[in-house]
Structures are given as C-alpha cells and as structure tokens.
C-alpha beads as a LAMMPS data file, in Angstrom:
LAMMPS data file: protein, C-alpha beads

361 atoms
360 bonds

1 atom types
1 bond types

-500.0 500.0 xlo xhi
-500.0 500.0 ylo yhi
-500.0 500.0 zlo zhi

Masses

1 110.0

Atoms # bond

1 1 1 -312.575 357.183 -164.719
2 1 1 -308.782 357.535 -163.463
3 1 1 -306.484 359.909 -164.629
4 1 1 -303.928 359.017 -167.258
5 1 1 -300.721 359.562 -165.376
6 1 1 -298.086 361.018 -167.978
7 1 1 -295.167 362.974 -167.225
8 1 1 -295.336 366.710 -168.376
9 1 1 -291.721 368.577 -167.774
10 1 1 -291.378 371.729 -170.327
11 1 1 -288.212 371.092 -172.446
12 1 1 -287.593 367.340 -171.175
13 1 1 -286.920 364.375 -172.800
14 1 1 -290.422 362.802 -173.782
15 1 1 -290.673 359.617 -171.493
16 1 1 -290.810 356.679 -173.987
17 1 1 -294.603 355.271 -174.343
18 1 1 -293.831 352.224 -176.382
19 1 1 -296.957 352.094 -178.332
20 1 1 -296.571 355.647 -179.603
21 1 1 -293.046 354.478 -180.064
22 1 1 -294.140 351.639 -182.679
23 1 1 -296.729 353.722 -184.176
24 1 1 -294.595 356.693 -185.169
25 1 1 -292.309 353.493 -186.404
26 1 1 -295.058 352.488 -188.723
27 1 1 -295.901 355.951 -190.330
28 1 1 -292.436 356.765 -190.337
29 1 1 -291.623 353.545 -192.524
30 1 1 -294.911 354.218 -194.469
31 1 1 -293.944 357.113 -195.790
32 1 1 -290.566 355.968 -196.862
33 1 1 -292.443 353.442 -198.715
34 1 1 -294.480 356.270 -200.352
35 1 1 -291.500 357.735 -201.391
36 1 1 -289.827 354.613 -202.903
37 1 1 -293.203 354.347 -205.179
38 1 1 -293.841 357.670 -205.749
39 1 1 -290.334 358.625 -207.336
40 1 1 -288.993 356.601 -209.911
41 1 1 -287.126 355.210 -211.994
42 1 1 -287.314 351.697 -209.809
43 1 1 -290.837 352.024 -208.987
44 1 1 -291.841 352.611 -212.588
45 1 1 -289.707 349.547 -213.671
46 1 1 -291.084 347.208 -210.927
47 1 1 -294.360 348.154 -211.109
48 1 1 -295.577 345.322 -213.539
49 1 1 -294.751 343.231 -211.277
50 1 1 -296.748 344.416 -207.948
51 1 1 -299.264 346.602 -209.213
52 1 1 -301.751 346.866 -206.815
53 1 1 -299.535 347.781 -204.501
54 1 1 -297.197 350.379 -205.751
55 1 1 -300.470 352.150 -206.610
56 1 1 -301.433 352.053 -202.939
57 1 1 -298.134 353.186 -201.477
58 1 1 -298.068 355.907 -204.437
59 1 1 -301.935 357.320 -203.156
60 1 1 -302.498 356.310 -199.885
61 1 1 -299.249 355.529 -197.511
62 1 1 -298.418 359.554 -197.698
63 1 1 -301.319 359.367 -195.196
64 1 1 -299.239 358.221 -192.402
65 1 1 -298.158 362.171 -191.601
66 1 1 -300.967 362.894 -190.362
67 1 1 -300.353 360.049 -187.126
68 1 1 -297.514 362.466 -187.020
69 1 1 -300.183 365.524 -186.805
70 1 1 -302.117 363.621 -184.211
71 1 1 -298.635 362.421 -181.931
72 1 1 -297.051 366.487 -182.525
73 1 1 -300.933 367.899 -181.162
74 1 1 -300.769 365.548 -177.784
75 1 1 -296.836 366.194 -177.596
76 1 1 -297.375 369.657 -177.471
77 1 1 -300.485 370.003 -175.419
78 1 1 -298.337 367.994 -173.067
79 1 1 -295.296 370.080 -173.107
80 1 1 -298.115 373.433 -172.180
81 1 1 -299.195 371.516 -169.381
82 1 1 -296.239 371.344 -167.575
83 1 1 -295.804 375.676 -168.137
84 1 1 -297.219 377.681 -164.746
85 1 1 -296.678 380.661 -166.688
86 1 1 -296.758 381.201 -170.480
87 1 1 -294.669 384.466 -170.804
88 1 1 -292.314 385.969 -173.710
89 1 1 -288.934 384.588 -172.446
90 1 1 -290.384 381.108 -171.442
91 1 1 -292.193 381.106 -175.210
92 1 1 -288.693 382.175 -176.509
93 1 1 -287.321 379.549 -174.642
94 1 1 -289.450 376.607 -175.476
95 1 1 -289.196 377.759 -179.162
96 1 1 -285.317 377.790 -178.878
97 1 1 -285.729 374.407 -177.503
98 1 1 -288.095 372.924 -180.339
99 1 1 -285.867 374.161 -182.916
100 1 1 -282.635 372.494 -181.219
101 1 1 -284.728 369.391 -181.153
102 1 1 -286.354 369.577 -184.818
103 1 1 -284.226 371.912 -186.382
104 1 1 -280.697 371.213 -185.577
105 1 1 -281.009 367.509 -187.030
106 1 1 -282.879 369.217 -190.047
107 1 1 -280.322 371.665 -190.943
108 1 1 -277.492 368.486 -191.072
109 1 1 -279.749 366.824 -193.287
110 1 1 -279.895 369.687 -195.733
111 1 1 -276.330 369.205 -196.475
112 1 1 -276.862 365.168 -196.727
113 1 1 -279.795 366.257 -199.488
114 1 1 -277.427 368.818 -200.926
115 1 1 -274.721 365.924 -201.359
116 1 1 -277.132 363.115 -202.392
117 1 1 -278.535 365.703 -205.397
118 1 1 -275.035 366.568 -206.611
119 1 1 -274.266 362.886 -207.002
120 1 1 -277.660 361.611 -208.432
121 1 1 -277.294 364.224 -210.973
122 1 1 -274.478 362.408 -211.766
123 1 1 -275.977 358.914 -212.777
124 1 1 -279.296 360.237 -213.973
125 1 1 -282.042 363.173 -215.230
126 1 1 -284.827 363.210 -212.918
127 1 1 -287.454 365.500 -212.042
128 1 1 -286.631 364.039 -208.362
129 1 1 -283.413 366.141 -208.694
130 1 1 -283.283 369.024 -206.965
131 1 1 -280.748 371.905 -208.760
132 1 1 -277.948 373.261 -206.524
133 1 1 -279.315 376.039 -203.929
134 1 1 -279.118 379.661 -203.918
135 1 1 -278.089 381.273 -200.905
136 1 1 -281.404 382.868 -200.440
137 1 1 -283.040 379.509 -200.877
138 1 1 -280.986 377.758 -198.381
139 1 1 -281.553 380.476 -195.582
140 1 1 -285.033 379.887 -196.541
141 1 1 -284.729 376.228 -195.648
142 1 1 -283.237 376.951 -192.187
143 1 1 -285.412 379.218 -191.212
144 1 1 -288.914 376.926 -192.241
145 1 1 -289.855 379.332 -195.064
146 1 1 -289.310 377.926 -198.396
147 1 1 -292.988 376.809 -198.638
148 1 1 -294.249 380.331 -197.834
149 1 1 -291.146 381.982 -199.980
150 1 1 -291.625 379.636 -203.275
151 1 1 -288.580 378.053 -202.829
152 1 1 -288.072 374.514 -204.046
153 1 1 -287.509 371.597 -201.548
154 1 1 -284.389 370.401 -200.989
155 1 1 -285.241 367.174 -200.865
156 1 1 -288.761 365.485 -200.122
157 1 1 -291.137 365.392 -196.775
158 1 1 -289.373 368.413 -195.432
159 1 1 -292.859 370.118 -196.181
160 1 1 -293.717 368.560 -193.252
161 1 1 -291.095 369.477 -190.916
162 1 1 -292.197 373.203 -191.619
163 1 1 -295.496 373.137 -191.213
164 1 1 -295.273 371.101 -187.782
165 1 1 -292.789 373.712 -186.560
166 1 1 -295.578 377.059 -187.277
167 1 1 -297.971 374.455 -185.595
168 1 1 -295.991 374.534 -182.571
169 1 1 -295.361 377.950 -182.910
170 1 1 -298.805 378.804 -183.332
171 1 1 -300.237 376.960 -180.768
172 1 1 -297.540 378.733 -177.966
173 1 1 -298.355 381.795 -179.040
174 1 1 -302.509 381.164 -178.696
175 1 1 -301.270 379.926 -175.582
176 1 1 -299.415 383.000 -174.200
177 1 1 -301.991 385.562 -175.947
178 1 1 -304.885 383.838 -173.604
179 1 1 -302.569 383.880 -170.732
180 1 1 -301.827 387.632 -171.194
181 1 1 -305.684 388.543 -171.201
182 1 1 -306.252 386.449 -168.399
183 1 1 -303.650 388.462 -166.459
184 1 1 -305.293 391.968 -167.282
185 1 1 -308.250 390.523 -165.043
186 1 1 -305.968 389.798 -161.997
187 1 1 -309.502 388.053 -160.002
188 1 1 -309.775 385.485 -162.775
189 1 1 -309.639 381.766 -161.432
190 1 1 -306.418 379.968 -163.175
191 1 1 -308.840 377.035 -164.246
192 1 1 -310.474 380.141 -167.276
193 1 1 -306.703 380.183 -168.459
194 1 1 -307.126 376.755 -169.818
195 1 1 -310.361 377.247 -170.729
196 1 1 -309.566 380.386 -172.843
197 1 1 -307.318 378.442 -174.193
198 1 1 -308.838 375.304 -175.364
199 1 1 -311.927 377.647 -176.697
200 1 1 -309.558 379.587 -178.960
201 1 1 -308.004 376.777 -179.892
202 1 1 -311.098 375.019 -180.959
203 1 1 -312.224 377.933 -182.434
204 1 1 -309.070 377.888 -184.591
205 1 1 -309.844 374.425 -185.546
206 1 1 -312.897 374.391 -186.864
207 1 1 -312.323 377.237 -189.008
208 1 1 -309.121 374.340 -190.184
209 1 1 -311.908 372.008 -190.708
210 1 1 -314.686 373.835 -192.646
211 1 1 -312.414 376.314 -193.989
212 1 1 -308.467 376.137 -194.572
213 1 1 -308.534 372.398 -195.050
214 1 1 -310.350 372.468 -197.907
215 1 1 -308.414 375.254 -199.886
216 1 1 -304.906 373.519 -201.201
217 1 1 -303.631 377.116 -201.264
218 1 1 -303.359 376.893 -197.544
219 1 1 -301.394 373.438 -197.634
220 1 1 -297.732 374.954 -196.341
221 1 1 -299.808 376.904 -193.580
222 1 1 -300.269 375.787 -190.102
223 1 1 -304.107 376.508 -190.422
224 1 1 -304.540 373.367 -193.153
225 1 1 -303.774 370.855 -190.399
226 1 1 -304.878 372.598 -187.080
227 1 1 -307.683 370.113 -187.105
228 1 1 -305.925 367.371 -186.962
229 1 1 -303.200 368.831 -184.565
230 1 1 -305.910 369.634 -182.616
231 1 1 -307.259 366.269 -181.912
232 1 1 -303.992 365.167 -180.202
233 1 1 -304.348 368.181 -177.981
234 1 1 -307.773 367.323 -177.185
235 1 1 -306.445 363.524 -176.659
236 1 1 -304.509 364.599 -174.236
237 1 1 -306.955 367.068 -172.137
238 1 1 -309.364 364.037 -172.482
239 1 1 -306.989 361.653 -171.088
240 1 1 -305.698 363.818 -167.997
241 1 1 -309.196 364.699 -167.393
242 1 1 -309.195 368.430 -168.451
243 1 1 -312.089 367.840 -170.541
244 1 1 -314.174 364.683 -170.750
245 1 1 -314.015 361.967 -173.390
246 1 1 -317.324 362.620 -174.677
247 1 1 -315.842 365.831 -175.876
248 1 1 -312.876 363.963 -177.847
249 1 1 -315.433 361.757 -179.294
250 1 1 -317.603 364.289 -179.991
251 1 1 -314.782 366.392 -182.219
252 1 1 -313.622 363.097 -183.378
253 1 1 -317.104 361.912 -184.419
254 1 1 -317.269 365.296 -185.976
255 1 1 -313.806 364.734 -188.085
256 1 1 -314.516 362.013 -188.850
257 1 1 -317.675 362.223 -190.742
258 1 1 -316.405 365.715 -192.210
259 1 1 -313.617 363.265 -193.834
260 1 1 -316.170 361.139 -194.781
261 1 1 -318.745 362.672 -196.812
262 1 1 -316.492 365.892 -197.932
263 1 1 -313.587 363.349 -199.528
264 1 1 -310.918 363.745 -197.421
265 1 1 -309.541 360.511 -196.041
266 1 1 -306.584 362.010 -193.985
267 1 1 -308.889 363.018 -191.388
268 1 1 -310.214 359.693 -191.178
269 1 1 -306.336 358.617 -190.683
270 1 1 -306.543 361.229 -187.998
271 1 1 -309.110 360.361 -186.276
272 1 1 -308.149 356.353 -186.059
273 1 1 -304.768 357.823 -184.932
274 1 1 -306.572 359.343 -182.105
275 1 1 -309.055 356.628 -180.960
276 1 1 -306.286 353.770 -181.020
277 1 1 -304.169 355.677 -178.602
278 1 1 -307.181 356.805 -176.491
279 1 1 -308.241 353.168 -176.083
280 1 1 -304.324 351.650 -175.613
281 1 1 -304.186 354.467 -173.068
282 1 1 -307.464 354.084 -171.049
283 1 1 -306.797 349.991 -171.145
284 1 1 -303.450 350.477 -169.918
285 1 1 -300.957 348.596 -172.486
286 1 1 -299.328 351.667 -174.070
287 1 1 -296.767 352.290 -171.423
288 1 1 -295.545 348.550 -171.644
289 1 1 -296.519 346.917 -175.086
290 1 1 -295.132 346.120 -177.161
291 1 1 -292.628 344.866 -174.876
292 1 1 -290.098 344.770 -178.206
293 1 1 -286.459 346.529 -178.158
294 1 1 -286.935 346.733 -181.692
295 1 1 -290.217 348.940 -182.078
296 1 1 -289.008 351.170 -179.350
297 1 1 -285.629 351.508 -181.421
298 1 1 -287.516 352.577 -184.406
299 1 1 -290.113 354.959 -183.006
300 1 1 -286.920 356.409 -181.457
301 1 1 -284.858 356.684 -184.869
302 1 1 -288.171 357.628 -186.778
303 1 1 -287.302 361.421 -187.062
304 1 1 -283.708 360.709 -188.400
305 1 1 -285.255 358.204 -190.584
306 1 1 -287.671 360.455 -192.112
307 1 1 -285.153 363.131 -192.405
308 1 1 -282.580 361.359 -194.526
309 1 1 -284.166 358.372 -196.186
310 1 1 -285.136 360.174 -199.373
311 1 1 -281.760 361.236 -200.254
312 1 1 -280.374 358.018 -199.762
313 1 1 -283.510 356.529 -202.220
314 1 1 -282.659 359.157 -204.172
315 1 1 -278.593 358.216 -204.685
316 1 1 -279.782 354.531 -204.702
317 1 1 -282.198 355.149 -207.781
318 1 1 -279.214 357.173 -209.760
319 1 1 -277.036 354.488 -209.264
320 1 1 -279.463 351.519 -210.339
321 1 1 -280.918 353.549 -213.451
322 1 1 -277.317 353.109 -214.971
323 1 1 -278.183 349.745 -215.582
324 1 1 -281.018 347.578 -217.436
325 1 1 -283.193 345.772 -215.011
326 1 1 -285.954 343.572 -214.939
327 1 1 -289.215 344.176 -212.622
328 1 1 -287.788 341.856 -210.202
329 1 1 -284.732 343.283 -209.778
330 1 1 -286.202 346.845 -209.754
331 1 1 -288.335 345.772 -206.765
332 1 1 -284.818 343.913 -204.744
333 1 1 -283.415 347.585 -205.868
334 1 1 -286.647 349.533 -203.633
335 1 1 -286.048 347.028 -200.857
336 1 1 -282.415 347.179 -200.724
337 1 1 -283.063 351.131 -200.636
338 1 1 -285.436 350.922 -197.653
339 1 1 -283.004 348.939 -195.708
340 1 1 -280.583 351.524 -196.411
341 1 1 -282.526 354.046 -195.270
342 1 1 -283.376 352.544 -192.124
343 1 1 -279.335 351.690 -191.698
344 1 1 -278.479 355.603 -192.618
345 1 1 -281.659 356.688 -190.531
346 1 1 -280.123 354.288 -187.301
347 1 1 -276.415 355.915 -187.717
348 1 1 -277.778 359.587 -188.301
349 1 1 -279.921 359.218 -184.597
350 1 1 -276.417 358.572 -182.981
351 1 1 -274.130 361.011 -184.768
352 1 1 -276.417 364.098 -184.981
353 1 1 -280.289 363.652 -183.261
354 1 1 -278.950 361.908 -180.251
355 1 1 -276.317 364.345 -179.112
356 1 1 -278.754 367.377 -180.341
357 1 1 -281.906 366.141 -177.861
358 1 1 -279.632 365.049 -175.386
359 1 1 -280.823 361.452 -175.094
360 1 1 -278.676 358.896 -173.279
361 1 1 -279.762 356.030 -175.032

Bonds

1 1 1 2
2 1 2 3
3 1 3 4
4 1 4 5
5 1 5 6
6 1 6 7
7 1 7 8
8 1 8 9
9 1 9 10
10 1 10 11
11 1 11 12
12 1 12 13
13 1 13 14
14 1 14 15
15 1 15 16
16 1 16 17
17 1 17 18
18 1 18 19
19 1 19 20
20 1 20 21
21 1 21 22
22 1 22 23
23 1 23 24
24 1 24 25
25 1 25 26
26 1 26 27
27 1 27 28
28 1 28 29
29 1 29 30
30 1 30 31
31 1 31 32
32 1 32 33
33 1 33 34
34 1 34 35
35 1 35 36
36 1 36 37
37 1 37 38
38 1 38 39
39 1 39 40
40 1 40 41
41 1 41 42
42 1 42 43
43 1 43 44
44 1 44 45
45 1 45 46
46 1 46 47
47 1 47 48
48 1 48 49
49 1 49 50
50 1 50 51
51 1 51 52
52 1 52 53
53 1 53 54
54 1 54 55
55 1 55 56
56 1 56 57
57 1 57 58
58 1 58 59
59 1 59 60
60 1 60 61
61 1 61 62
62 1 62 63
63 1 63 64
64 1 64 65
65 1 65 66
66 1 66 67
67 1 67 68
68 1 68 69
69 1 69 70
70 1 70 71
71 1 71 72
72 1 72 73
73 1 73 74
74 1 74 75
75 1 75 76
76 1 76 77
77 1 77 78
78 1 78 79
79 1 79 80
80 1 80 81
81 1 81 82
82 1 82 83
83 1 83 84
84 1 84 85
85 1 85 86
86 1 86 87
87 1 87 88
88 1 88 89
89 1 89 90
90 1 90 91
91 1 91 92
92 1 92 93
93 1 93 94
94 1 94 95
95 1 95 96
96 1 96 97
97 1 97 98
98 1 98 99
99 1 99 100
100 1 100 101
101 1 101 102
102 1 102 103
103 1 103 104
104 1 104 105
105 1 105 106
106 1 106 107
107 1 107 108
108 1 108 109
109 1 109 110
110 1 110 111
111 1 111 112
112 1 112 113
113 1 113 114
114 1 114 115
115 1 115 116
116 1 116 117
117 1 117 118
118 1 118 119
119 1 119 120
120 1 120 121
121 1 121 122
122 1 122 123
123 1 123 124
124 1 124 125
125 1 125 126
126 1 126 127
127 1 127 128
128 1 128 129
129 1 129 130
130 1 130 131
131 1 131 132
132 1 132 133
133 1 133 134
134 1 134 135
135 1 135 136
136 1 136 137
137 1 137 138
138 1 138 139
139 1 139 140
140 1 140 141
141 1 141 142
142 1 142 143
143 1 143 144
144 1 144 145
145 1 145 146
146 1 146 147
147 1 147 148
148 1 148 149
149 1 149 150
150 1 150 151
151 1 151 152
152 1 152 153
153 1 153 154
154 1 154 155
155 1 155 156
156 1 156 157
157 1 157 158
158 1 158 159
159 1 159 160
160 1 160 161
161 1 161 162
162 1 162 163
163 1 163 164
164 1 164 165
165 1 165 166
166 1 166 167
167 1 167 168
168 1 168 169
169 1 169 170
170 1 170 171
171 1 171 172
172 1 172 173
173 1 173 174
174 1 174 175
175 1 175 176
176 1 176 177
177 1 177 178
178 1 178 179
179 1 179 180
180 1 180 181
181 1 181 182
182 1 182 183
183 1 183 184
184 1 184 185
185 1 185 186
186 1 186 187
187 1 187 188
188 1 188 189
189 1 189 190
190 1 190 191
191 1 191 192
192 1 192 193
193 1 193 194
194 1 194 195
195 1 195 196
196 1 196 197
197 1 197 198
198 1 198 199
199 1 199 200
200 1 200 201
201 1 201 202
202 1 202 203
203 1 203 204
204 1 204 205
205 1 205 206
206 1 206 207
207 1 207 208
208 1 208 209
209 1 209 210
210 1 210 211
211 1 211 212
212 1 212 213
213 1 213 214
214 1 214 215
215 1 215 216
216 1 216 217
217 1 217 218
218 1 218 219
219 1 219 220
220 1 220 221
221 1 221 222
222 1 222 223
223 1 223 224
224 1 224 225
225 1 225 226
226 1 226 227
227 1 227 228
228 1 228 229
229 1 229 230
230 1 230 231
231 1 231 232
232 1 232 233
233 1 233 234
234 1 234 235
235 1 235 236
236 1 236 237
237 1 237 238
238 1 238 239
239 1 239 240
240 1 240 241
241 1 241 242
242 1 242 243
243 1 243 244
244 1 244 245
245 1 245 246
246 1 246 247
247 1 247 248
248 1 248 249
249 1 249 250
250 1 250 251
251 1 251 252
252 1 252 253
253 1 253 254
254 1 254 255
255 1 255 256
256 1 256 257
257 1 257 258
258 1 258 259
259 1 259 260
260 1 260 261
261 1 261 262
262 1 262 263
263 1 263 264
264 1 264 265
265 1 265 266
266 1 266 267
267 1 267 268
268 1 268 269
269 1 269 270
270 1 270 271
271 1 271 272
272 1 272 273
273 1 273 274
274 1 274 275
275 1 275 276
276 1 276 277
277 1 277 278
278 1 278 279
279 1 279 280
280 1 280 281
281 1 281 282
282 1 282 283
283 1 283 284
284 1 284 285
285 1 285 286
286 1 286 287
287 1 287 288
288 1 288 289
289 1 289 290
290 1 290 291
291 1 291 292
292 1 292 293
293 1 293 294
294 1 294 295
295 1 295 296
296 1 296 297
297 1 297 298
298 1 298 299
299 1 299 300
300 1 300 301
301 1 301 302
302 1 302 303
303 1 303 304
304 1 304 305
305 1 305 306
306 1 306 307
307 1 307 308
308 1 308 309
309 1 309 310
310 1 310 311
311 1 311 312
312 1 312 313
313 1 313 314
314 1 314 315
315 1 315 316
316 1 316 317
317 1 317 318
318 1 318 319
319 1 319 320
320 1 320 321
321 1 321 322
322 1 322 323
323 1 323 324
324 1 324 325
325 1 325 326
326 1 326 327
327 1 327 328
328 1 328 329
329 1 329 330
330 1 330 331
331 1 331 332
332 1 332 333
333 1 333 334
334 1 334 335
335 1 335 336
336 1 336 337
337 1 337 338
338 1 338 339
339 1 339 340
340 1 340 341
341 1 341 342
342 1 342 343
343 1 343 344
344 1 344 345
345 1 345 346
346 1 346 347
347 1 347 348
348 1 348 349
349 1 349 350
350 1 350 351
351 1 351 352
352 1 352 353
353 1 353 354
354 1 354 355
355 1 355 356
356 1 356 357
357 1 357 358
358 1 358 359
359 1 359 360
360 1 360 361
C-alpha cells in the first residue's frame, strides 16, 4: 500500500486538498443552517410550513462540528509530523502561531457579535440576545475561558472555537511531555517517540470514549471530544503509514459501535467523517476533485463563515420580527439570512482571516 504523500511544514499554510475543502464547506453551512432553525423568531414562524425539516436542522445538523473534530485531529497530527524536536520554545511557538491563525479572526468577531447584540436588542427581546459584556467576561472570551469561567457566550458556536484550541493545546503538550521522557533515556530509538506518543494519546482517548464523553459536565473540556479528535490523528498516521489501516478501522469500528448502542450519534458523524476521507485519500481524488472554484472558495471562507454568520442571523431576525409575516415569508427571511452570512463570511476572509494566516489567495 503506497504512502499518502501530504505536505507537513510546522506553521505553514495547509496545502489546499479540495475534498476536505468542500467538506468543511458542507459542515460549515450545516451548522449555519442549525442556527437559522434553532433560534427564532423566523424559524418558529416558518416552521408550519417545512416541518420536517426545521426539526432536523434544529436536532441533527449541529452534528456537522464534529467533521470539524475529525479535519482539526488530522490537521494537527500533521502539523507534529513535520516537528524534529518538540521542545518549550517550539510548543510556545506553534501555540503563538495557532492562536494568530484561530484567535486573531476570533477576537474581530467578538466585536462584530458585540455590535450585532446592541442592535438586535434594538428591534426585539430574545433569549438569543446576549447582554453587553463585562470586562472580566470579555478577557475571558479572548483568552478561550468563558466556558470553564461561567461566562456567557458572546454570540453562538464560539463553544467550539474553545474547545478545539485546549485540543490543540493538549495534544502539543502530550506531545512534548513524551518527547521529554524519551530524552532522559538518551539510547532510545526516535521511532519509541512516536510510539509513546500515539500510546498516550490513545490512552487519553479511550478514557474520552468510555468516560468524559458521556458526562455533559465535561462538554467545554478538551477530554469530551478527544475521541473524536483522535480519529483524525489516527487518519493521518494510517494514511502516511505510521500505523496500519487495520488499526484506524479497528478504533473506528470501535467508535462507531460505542455511538451506536450507547446513543450517541456524533460519533457515528465522526467516524463517517473519517472513513470518507480515508477512502477519497487511498483512491486518489481528494487532491483534485472536486475540480470546482466554488467548493474550494467555501472550504477556504468556512472559518470566517462560522465565525460571523450568527450575528448577522441574529441582526437579520431583529429586523424581520418588527414586522407580521407569513410562513412563507419567514422561510425567504432564513434564506435571505444564509446568503448574507455567506456574503459577510466571503468579505470577513479578505479583510481580517486572509491577512491574519497570511494566505495569498
């Protein structure tokens, strides 16, 4: 079985693999649909009119982060790959570096969700409305703690964006603490490095599994999702031939029927997630299909797109519930919003994400 080739430079660019590209487009779009149907008032007034499917968006499109779990595990196994050395000041540095990439664009959508409340409050009373910050609260926010600090959110999904950033943290750090034992036994082969590694790592995930991901009081902790973060690590290993595939089927087989009988359908997201990319991978097509300027635009935008499309639903909403509308209109009102979104999403990627990762295109 050959090798995988994929490029793995510490700190770089990611190298654009379209078919990741469209499928962070799709969850990325899902879960602004989940929003539009979870918070109201134009989901509640259209709702007689598509039933069936405002109920699925409401319980099952919020699904979609965890192909965002999955894509963040490979991403970050592949950004450890490409580190000789895992030390203090290169795990300051790549830290540094995730937080310019994630956290700079975050911190500029704050103030759009900031703005977006103060006017929404304006047109309507919502529960969707979140009350002007404290100070404390917003130094929570930059600093990924509100979760952990029982802050409220400043605006919706950003949950997310927290809990990815102690994954990342917390996997570096496994990373360096394995590298540092391995270095107090100077005669150890480098190849027990990544083996250290991946065992600790695995350990850590099944305690996710059996454990954490079953307790809800562990739901802004890294630990909840590990599992799932894990099998994109393990997706990558498997398809650079660290460790074989029968071990990614075997953890995904494992998942997988966890989800199953224990009634928790995310991991079955997660695990689909996994296997589609292994198998557009392995047959080749996910470095050139879909050969479409207009998925690879959208997996590229999906970050800003997730970062400021509630707070434009949210403005959109307030400034339809001034008026009396039918179901139909309420559901023209939910489209017009996505398109928005994805409009606000497209010009955020160019003012702020763009010139923050340093893309050229």
């Amino acid at each position: 079985m050959t090798r995988v080739r994929i490029t793995s430079t510490p700190g770089a660019v990611p190298q654009r693999l379209p078919f990741i590209d469209l499928v962070r487009a799709l969850a990325s779009h899902a879960i602004v649909w989940h929003h539009l149907a979870f918070y109201g008032p134009l989901s509640d007034t259209a709702y007689p009119l598509l039933p069936g499917v405002i109920d699925f968006l409401y319980a099952y499109a919020r699904m979609a982060v965890q192909i965002f779990f999955v894509i963040g595990g490979f991403f970050t196994a592949r950004a450890l790959a490409g580190v000789a050395r895992l030390d203090l000041r290169i795990l300051g540095k790549l830290i540094a570096l995730r937080y310019r990439r994630v956290g700079f664009p975050y911190l500029a959508a704050l103030w759009v969700a900031i703005l977006a409340n103060t006017l929404a409050d304006r047109w309507m009373d919502h529960e969707s409305i979140s009350a002007a910050p404290s100070l404390d609260q917003l130094l929570a926010h930059v600093v990924f703690l509100q979760d952990l600090l029982g802050y409220e959110h400043l605006t919706a999904g950003i949950w997310y964006i927290a809990v990815d950033f102690q994954l990342v943290i917390l996997t570096l750090v496994l990373g360096a603490l394995c590298g540092q034992a391995l270095r107090l036994r100077p005669a150890a082969p480098v190849d027990q490095g990544f083996v250290l590694c991946a065992i600790t790592m695995a350990g850590l995930a099944l305690a996710s599994l059996f454990f954490f991901n079953r307790d809800a009081r562990y739901d802004s902790l890294a630990v909840y999702f590990f599992a799932a973060y894990f099998l994109g690590m393990v997706l990558y290993w498997s398809l650079q031939e660290k460790v074989s595939s029968t071990a990614l089927f075997a953890y995904a087989g494992l998942v997988a029927l966890v989800g199953l009988f224990d009634g928790r359908p995310r991991l079955l997201v997660a695990v689909g997630t996994a296997v589609v990319i292994y198998i557009a991978a392995r047959r080749g097509f996910w470095e050139r299909w879909p050969n479409s300027r207009l998925s690879s635009y959208m997996g590229r935008i999906s970050y800003s797109l997730f970062l400021v499309h509630f707070p434009v639903c949210l403005v959109i909403n307030a400034f339809l519930s001034r008026f009396t509308l039918s179901p139909g209109a309420a559901l023209a009102g939910m489209v017009a919003a996505y398109l928005v979104s994805v409009g606000v999403g497209a010009l955020f990627y160019r003012v702020v994400e763009r010139p923050c990762v340093g893309a050229k295109r």
